[in-house]
Backbone bond lengths (Angstrom), bond angles and torsions (degrees), N, CA, C in turn:
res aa  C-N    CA-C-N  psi(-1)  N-CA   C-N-CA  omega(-1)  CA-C   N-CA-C  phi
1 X - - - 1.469 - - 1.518 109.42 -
2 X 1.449 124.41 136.73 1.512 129.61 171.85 1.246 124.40 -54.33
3 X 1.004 125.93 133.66 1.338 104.90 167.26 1.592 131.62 -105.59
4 X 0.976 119.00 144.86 1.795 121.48 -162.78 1.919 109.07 -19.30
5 X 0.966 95.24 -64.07 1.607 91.54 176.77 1.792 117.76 -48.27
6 X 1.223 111.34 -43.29 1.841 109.19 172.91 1.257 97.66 -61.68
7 X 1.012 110.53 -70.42 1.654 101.75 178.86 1.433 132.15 -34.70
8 X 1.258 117.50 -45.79 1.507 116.93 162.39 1.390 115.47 -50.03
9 X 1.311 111.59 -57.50 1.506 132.42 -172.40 1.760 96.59 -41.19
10 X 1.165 121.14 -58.39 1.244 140.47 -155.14 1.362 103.65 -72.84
11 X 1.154 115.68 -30.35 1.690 130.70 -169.91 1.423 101.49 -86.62
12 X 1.444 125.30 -54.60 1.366 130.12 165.84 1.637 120.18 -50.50
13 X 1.132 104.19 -46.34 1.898 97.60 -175.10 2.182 90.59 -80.10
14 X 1.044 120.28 -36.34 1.305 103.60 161.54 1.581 143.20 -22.10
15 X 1.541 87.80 -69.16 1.623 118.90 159.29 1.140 126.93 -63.80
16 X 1.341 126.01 -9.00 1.429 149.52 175.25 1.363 93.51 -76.16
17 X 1.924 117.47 -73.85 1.552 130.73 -130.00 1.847 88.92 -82.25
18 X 1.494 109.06 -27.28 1.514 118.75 177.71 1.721 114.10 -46.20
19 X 1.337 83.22 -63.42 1.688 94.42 -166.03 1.282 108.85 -71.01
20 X 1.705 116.66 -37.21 1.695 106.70 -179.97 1.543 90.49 -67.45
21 X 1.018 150.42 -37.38 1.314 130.49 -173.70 1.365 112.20 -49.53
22 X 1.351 121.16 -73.43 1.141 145.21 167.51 1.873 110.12 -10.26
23 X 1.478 96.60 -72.25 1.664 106.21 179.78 1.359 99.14 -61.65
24 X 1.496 140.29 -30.27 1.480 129.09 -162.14 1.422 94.25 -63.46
25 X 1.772 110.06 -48.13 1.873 119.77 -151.34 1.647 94.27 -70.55
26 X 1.022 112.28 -43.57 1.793 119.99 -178.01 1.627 110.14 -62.46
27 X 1.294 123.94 -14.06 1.232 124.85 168.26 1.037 127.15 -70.57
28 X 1.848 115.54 -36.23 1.491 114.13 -157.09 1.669 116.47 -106.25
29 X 1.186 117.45 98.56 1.158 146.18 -156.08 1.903 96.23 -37.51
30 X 1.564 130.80 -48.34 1.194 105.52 168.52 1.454 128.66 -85.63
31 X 0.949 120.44 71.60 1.397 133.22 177.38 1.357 96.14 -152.42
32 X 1.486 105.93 110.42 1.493 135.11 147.87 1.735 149.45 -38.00
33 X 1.086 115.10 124.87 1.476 99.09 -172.88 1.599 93.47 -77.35
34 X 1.330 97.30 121.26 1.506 96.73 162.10 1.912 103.84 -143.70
35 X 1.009 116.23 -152.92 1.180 130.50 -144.92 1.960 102.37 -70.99
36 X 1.705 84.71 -54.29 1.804 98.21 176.42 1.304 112.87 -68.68
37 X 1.346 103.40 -26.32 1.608 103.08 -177.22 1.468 107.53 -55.75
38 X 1.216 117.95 -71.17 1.913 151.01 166.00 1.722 80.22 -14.63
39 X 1.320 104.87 -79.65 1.814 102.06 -167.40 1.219 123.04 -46.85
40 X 1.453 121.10 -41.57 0.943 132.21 147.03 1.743 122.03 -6.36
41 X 1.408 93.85 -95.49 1.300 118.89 -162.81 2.168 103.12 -58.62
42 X 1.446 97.45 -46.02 1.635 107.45 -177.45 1.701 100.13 -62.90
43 X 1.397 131.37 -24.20 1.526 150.51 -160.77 1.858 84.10 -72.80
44 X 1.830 109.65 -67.28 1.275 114.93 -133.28 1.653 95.01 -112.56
45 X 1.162 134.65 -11.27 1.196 130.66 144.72 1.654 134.29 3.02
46 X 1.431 75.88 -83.70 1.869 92.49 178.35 1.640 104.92 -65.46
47 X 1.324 116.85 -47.65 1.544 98.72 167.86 1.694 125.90 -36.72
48 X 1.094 77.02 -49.04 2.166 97.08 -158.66 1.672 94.71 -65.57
49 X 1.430 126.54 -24.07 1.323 134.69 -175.62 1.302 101.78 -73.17
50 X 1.203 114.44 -72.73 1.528 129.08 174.95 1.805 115.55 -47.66
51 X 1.256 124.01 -33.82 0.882 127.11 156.44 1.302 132.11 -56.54
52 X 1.432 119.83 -37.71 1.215 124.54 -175.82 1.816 109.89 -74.96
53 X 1.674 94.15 -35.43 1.303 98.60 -168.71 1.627 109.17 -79.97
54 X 1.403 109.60 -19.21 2.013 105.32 167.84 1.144 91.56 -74.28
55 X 1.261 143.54 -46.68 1.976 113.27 176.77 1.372 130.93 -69.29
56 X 0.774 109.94 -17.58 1.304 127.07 158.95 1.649 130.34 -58.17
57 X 1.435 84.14 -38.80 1.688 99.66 173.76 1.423 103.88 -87.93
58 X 1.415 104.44 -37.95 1.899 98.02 178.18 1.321 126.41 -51.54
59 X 1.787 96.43 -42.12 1.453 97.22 -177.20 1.770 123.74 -78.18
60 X 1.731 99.41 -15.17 1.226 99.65 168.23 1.459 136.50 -75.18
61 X 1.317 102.81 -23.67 1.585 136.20 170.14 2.009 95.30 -62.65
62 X 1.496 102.89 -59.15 1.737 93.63 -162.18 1.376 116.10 -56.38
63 X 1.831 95.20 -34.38 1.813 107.93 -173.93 1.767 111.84 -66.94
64 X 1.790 103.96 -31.14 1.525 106.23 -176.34 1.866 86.68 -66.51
65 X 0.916 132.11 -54.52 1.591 126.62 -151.04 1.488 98.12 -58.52
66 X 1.199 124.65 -58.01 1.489 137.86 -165.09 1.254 99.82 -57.53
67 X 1.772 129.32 -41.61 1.571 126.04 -160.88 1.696 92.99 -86.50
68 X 1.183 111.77 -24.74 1.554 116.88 169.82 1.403 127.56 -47.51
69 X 1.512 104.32 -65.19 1.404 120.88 161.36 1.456 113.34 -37.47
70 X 1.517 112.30 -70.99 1.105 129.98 -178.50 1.802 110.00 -24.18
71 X 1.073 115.89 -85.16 1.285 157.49 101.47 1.924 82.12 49.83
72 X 1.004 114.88 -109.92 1.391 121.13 172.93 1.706 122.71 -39.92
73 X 1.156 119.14 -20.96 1.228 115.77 -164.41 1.873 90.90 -91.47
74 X 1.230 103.88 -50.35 1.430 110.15 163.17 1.440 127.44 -31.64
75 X 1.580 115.23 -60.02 0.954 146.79 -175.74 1.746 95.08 -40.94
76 X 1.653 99.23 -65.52 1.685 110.49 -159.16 1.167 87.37 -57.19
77 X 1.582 139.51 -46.25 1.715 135.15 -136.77 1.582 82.34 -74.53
78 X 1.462 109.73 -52.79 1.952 93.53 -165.94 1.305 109.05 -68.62
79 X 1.215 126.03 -44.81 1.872 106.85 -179.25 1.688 104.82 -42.99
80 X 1.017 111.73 -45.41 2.033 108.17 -166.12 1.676 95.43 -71.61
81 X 1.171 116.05 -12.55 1.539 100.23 172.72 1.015 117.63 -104.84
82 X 1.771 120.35 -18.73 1.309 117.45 178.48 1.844 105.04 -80.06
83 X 1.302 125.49 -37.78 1.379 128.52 135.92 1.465 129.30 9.15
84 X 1.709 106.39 -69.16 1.353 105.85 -163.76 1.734 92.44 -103.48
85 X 0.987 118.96 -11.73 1.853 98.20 161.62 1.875 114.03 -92.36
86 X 0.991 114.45 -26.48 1.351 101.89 147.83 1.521 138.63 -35.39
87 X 1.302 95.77 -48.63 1.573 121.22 -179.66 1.743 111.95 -72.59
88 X 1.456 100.85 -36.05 1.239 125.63 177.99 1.517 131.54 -75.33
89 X 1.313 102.60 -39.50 1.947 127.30 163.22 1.798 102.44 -71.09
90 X 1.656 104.22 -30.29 1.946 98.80 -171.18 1.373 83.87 -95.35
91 X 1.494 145.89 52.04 1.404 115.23 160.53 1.913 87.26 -137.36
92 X 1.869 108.45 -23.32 1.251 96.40 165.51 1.392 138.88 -90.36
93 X 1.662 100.25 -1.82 1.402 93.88 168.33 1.778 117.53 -85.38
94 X 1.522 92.62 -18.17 1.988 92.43 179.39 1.482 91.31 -76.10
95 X 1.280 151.56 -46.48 0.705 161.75 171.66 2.062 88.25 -27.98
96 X 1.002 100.78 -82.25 1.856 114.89 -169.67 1.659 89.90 -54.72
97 X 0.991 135.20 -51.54 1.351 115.98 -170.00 1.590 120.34 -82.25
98 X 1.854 117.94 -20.75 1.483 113.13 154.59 1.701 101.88 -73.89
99 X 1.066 161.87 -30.73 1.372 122.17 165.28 1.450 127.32 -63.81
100 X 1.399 113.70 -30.71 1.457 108.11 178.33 1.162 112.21 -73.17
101 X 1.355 131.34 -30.18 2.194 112.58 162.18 1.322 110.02 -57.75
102 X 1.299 119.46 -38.09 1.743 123.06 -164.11 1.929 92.14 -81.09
103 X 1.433 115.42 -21.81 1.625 100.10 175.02 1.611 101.02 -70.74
104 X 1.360 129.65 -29.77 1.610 138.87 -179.35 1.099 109.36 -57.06
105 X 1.841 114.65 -68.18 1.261 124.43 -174.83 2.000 102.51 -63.83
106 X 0.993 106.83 6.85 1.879 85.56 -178.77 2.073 93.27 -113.45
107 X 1.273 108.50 -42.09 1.417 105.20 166.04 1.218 119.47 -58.78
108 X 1.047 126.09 -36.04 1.684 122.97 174.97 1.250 112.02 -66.97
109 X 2.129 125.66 -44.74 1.217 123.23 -170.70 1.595 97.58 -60.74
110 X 1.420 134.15 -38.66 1.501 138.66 -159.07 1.318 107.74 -92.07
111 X 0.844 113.05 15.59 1.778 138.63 173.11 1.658 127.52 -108.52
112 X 1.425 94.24 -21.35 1.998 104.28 -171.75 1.333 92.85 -135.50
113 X 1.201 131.37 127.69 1.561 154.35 -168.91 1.446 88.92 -91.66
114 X 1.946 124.30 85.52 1.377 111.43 -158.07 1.470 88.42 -172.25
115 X 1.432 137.53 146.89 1.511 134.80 145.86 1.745 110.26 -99.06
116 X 1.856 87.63 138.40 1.531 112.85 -160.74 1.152 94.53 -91.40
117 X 0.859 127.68 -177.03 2.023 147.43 127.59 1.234 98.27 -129.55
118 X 1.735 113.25 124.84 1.444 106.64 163.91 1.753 96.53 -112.43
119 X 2.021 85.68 148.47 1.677 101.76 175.19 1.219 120.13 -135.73
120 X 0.938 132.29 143.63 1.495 130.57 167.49 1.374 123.75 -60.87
121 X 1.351 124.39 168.19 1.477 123.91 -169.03 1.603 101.73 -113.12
122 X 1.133 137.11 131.70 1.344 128.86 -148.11 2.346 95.73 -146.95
123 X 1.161 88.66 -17.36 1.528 83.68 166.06 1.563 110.58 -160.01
124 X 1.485 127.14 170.17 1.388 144.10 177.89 1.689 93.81 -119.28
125 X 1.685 96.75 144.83 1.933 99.32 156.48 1.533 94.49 -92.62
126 X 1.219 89.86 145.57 1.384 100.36 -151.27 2.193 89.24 -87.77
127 X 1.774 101.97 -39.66 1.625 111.82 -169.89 1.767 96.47 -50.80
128 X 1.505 94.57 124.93 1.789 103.14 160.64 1.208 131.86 -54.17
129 X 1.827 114.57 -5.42 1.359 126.71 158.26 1.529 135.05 -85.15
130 X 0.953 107.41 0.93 1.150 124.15 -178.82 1.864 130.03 -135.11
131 X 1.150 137.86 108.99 1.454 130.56 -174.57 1.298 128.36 -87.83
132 X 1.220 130.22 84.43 1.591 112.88 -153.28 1.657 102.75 -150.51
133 X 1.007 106.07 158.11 1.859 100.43 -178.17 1.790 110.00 -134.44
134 X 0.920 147.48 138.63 1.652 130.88 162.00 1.287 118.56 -94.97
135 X 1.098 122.87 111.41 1.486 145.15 147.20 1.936 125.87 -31.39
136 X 1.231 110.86 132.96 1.795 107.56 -171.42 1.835 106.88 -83.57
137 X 1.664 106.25 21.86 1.794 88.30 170.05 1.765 91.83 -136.00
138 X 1.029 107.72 -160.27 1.820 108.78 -144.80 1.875 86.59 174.85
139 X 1.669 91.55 -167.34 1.319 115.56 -172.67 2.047 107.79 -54.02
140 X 1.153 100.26 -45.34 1.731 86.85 -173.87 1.067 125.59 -98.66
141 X 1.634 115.10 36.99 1.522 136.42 138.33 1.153 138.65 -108.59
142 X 1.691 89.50 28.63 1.716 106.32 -164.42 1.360 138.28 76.59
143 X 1.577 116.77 -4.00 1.466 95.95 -178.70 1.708 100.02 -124.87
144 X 1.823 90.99 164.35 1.272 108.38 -170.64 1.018 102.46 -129.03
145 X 1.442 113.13 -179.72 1.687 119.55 176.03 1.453 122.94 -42.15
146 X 1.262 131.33 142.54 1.205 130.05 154.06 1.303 105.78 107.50
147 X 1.698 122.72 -25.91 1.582 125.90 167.38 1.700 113.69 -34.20
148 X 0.989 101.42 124.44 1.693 117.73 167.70 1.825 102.30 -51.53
149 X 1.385 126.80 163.48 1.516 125.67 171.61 1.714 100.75 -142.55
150 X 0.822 140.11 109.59 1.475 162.63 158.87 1.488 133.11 -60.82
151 X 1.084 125.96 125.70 1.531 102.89 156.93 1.672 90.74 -132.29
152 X 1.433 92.20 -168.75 1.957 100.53 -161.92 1.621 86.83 -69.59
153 X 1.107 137.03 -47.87 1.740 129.80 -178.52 1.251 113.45 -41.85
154 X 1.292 138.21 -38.32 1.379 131.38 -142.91 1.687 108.32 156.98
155 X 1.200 83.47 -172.34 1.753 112.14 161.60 1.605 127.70 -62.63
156 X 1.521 129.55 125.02 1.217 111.01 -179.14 1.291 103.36 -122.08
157 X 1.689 112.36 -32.68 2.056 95.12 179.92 2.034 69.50 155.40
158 X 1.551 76.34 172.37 1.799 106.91 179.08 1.975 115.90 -112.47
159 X 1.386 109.13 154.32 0.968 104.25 -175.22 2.012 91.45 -80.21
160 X 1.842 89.06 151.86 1.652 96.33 174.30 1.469 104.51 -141.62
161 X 1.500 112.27 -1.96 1.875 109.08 139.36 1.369 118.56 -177.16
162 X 1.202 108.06 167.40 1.587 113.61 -147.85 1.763 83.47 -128.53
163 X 1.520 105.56 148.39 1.528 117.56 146.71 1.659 99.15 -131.23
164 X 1.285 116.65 -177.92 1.654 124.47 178.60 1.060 116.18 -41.88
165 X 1.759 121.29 -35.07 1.897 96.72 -173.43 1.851 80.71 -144.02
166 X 1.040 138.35 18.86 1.685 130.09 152.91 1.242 104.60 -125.85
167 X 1.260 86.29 157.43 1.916 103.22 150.52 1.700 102.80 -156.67
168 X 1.453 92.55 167.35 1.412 115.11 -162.61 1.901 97.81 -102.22
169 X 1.349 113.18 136.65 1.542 118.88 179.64 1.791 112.61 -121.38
170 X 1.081 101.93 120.68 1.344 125.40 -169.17 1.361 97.57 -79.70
171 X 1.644 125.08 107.27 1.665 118.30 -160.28 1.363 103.31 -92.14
172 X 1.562 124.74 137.60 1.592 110.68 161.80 1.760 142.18 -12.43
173 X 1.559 78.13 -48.14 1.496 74.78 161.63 1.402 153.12 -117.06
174 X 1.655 92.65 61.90 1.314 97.94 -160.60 1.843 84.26 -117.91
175 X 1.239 127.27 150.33 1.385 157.22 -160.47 1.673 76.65 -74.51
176 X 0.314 147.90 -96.72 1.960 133.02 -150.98 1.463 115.81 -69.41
177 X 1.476 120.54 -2.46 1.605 120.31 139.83 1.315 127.60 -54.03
178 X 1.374 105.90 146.33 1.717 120.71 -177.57 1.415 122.71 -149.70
179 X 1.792 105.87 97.39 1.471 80.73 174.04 1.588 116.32 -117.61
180 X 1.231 125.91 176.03 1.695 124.63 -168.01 1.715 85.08 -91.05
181 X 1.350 128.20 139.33 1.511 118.06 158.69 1.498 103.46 -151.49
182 X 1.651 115.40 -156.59 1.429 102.09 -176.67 1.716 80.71 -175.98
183 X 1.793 96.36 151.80 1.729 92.51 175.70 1.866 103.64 -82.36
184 X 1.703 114.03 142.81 0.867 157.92 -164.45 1.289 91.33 -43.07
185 X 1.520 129.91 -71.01 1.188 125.53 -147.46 1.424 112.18 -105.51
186 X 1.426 125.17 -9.49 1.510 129.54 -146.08 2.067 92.63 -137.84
187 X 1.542 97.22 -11.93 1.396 95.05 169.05 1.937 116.08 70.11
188 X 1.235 80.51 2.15 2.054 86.11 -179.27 1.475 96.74 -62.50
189 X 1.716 97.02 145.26 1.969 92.92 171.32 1.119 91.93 -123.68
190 X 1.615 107.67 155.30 1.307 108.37 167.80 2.263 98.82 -145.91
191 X 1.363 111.59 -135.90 1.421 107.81 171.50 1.493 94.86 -134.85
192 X 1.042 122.05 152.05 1.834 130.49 173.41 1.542 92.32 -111.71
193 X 1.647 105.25 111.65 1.740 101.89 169.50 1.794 101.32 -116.11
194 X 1.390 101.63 138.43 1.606 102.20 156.32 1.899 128.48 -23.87
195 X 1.335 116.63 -175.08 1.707 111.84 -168.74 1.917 87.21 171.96
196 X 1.347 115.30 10.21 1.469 106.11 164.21 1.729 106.42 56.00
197 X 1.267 104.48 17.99 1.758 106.56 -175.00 1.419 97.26 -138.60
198 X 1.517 112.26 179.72 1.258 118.92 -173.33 1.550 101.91 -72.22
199 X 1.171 135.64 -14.43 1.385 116.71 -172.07 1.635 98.86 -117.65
200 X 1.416 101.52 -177.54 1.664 122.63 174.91 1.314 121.04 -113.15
201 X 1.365 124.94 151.09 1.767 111.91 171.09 1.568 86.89 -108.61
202 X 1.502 94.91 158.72 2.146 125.36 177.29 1.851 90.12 -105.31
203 X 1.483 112.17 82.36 1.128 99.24 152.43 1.723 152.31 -64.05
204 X 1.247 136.41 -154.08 1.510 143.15 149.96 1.344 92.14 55.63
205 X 1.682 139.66 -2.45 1.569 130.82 -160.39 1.514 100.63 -80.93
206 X 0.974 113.58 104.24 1.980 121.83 170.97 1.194 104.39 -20.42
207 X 1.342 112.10 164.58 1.437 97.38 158.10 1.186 122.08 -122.16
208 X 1.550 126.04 14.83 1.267 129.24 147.32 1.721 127.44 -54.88
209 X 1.521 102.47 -16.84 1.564 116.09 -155.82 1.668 82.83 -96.73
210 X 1.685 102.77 130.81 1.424 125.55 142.36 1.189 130.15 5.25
211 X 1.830 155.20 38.56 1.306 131.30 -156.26 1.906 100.97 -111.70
212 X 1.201 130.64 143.26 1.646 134.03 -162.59 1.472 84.11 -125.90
213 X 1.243 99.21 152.58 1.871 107.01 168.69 1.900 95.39 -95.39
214 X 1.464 115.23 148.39 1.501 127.46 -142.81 1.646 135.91 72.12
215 X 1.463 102.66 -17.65 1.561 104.35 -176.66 1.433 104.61 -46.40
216 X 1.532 111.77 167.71 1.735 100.20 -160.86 2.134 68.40 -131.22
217 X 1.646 101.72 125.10 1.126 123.49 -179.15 1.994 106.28 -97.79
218 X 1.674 104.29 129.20 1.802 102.41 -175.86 1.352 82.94 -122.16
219 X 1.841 98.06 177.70 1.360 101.92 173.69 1.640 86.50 -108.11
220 X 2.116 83.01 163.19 1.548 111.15 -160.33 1.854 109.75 -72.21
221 X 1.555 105.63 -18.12 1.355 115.42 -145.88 1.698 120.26 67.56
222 X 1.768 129.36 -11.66 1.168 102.60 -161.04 1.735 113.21 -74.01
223 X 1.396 115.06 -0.92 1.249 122.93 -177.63 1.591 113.22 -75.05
224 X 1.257 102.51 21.71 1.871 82.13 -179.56 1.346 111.60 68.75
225 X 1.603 130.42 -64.86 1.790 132.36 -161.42 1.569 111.45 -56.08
226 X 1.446 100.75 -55.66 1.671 118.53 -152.30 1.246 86.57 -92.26
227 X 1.470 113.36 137.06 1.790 114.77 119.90 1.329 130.53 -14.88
228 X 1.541 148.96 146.55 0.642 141.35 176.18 2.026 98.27 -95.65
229 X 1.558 100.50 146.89 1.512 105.72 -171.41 1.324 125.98 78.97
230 X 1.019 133.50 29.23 1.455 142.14 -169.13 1.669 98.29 -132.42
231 X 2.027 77.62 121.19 1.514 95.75 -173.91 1.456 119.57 -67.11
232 X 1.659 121.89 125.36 0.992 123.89 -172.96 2.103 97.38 -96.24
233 X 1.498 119.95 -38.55 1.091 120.07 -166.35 1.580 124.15 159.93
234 X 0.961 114.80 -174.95 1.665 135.25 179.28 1.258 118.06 -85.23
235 X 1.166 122.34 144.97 1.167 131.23 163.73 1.905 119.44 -88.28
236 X 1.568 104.20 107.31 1.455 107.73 -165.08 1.270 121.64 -95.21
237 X 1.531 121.13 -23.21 1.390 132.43 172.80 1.582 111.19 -168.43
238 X 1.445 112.60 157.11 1.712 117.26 -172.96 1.366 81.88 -160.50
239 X 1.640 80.33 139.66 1.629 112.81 -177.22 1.733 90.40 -145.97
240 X 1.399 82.15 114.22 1.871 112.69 153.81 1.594 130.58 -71.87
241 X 1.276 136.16 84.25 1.450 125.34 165.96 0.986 148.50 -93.04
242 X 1.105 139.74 74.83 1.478 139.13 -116.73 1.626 106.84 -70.43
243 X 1.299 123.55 -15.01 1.486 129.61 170.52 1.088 119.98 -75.38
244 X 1.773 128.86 -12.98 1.453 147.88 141.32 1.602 116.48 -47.39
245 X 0.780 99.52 158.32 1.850 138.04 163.65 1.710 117.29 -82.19
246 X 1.796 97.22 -56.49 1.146 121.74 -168.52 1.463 116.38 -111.93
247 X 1.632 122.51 153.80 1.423 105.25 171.34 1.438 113.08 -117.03
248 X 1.482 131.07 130.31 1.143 123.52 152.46 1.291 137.51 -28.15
249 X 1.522 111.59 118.06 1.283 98.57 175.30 1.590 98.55 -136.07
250 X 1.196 135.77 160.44 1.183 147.45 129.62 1.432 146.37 -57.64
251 X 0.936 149.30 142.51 1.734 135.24 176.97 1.743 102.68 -153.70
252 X 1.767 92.73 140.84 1.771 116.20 -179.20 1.641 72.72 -83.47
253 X 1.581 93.54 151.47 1.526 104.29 157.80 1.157 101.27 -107.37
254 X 1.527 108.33 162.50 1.596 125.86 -179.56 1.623 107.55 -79.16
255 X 1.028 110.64 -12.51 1.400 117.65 -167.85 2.081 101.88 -98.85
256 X 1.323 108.37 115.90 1.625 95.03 178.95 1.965 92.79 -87.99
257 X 1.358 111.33 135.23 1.531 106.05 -175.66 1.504 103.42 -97.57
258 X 1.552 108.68 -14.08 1.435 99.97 -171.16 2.013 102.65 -79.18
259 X 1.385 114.73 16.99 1.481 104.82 -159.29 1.376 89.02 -121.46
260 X 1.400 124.44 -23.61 1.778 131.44 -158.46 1.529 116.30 -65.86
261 X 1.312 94.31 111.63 1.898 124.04 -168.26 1.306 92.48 -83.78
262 X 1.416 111.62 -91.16 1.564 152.82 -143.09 1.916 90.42 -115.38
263 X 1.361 103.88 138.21 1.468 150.51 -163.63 1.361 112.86 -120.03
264 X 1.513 119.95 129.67 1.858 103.99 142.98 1.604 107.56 -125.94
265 X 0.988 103.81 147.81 1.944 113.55 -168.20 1.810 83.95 -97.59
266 X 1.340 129.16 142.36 1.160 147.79 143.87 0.944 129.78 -88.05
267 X 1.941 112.94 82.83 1.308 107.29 -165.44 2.187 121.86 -83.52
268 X 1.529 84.71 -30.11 1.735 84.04 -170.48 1.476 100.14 -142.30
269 X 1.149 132.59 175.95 1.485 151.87 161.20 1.421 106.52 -108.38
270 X 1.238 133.48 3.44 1.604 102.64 -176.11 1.384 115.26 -87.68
């Protein structure tokens, strides 16, 4: 038994062999319209109609497939090009955003009567006990332990060891940091120690003494490390207890650590 598709097949080259017949007999000038002719033509008509219109559909079908193809091959070429300017726009905007810290770090160096080393930040400690980052210079760019580390914002932490081309930086806010500072305008001193979190506490501050939430907190210099005047941060919250000595305070640092690229080491004043 056939199956549906032979059968079509069979029906189509049918309708084919019909109609070329048809157009051959209609060609030849002695042959007459007469009666068989008429039957003829009214007979094979509807074939030759239907015929025309499955080629018609074929060829519209082949051209949809081909513009299809087409169509896709295209498709792939622009993703791989839209691709590499993507790739190309993300290397000029890091590009635009490492010059604008390095426009900071060069206004700030021409700002402090001081020699820098600037370095990049090249790792995090990763343990939640500890806050610390390593830097790409070390002993044979001059610095040693105990160097202050800067950026144009503020305060970032001190070196606490060096090999030949790293060292490791002990960040403000890490619980075994200490710096001497005092609020800005009102001259209160107190100590800014680490808390292993994004912020700092303003210790030893009396609590008779003046403290505002916003005061902008520097260090004092009396520690030997810091510069004197270098913004450590904000004042974020104060809590009074009258069964204290001391008052709690909190402080935003000026420094965001989760963003820190680029470094300057403060090696000397002369």
């Amino acid at each position: 038994m056939f199956s549906r598709r032979i059968m079509m097949i069979v029906g189509v080259v049918f309708f084919v062999v019909v109609g070329l017949t048809v157009i051959t007999m209609s060609s030849r000038e002695t042959l007459s319209v007469g009666g068989i002719e008429r039957l003829t033509i009214t007979l094979t008509a509807p074939f030759q109609f239907v015929t025309s219109r499955i080629i018609g559909f074929t060829e519209s079908v082949w051209q949809t497939y081909f513009s299809c193809v087409l169509a896709v091959e295209e498709n792939q070429v622009l993703r791989r090009e839209l691709s590499k300017a993507r790739h190309a726009a993300n290397r000029c905007k890091e590009l635009e955003l490492e010059n604008a810290r390095l426009k900071k770090f060069v206004n700030f160096q021409n700002s402090m009567p001081a020699a820098y080393v600037a370095a990049q930040v090249i790792a995090r400690d990763p343990s939640p006990w500890f806050k610390t980052i390593m830097i790409d210079k070390g002993e044979k760019d001059g610095l040693i332990k105990g160097l202050p580390v800067l950026v144009s914002e503020g305060i970032v932490g001190q070196i606490i060891k060096v090999s030949g081309r790293f060292s490791r930086v002990l960040l403000i806010i890490d619980r075994n940091s200490a710096v001497d500072a005092l609020i800005q305008d009102t001259r209160v001193r107190g100590m800014v120690k680490g808390n292993n979190k994004d912020t700092c506490s303003f210790v030893y501050t009396l609590r008779k003494d003046p403290v505002q939430q916003g005061q902008v907190i520097v260090s004092s210099g009396l520690d030997q490390v810091f510069p004197k005047g270098l913004r450590i941060g904000t004042v974020l919250d104060v809590k009074k207890n009258h069964s204290q000595l001391f008052q709690d305070i909190i402080i935003k640092t000026a420094v965001d650590f989760n963003r820190l690229e680029e470094v300057l080491v403060y090696r000397n004043a002369d």
